[in-house]
N, C-alpha and C positions, 0 to 999 in steps of 0.2 A: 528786249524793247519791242521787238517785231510784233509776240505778241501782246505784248500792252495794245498796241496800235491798233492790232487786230480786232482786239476786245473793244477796244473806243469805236473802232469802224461802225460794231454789231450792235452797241447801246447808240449810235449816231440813227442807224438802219431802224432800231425797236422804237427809238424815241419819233421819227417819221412816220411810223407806220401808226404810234400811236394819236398820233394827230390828224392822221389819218381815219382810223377809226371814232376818232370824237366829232369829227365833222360830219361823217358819215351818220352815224347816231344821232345828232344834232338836229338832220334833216329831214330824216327818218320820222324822230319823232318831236318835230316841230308843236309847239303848243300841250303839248301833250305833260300833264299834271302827275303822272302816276309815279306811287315810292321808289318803281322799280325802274325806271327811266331815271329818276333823279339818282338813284344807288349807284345803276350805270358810268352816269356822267362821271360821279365823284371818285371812283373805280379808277375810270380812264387818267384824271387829271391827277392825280394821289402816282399813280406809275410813272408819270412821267414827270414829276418831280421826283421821282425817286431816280429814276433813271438821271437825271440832271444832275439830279447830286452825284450819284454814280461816275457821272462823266467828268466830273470836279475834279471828284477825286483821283481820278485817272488819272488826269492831265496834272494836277499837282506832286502826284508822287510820279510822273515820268519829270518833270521841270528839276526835281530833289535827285531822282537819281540821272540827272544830265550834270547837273551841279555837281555832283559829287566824282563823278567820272572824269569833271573836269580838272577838279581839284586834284584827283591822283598822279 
């Protein structure tokens, strides 16, 4: 379980930094029209929905295996 936690800790930490980095980008390149800015954008936001989901899933199979521990 430790490191389950551990591993939600690192995707909590990736998914900050990554909103981190989109805001940064964002400002960067304020107004700015180009494929490879908007590729960027959708780069960033694509990760951290993936990472969310990620972190779902964490958190749901730690809840299954709490329940089931508890059950034994």
């Amino acid at each position: 379980m430790l490191h389950v936690q551990e591993s939600q800790d690192a995707v909590r930490a990736a998914n900050h930094k990554l909103g981190e980095a989109q805001m940064s980008l964002a400002v960067a390149v304020e107004g700015s029209g180009h494929d490879s800015v908007t590729a960027a954008q959708a780069a960033l936001a694509q990760a951290t929905n993936e990472l969310d989901e990620c972190l779902s899933a964490t958190l749901a199979a730690v809840d299954q295996a709490q329940t089931y521990v508890a059950g034994l």
